[in-house]
Phi, psi and omega in degrees: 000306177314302189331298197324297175330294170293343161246033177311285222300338177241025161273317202290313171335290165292013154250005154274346180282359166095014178270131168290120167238097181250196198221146209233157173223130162061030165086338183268096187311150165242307202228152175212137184279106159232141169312137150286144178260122180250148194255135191287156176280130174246129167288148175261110156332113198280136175088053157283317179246068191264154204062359162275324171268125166230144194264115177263179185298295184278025188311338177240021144329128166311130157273095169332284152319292168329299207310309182310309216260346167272322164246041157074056202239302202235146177276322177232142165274112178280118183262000000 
């Protein structure tokens, strides 16, 4: 365990290299060092969904009533 400790960096190296590294205590493996797997990012085409989506004019004008009903102004809220 102590060694592991002075070489993480290049244990972890060789296990990003596709080497099984695993690590011991007492002569014995406990653990075994694998890479996480990142899913590649695919660029999104800008304006993939233009015209499916609306937007109203006034989405971000304060909701009143809400506001009210939060901050204990109104007992009920009609939605």
């Amino acid at each position: 365990m102590h060694e592991a400790k002075s070489n993480l960096s290049k244990l972890v190296e060789r296990a990003l290299a596709g080497e099984r590294v695993e690590i011991a205590r007492d002569g014995e493996p406990v653990v075994v060092l694998t890479p996480i797997a990142v899913a590649a990012q695919t660029e999104r085409p800008l304006g993939l969904f233009a015209g499916q989506i609306w937007i109203a004019e006034d989405f971000a004008e304060p909701d009143l009533e809400a506001e009210a009903a939060a901050a204990g102004e109104l007992e009920r809220v009609s939605w």
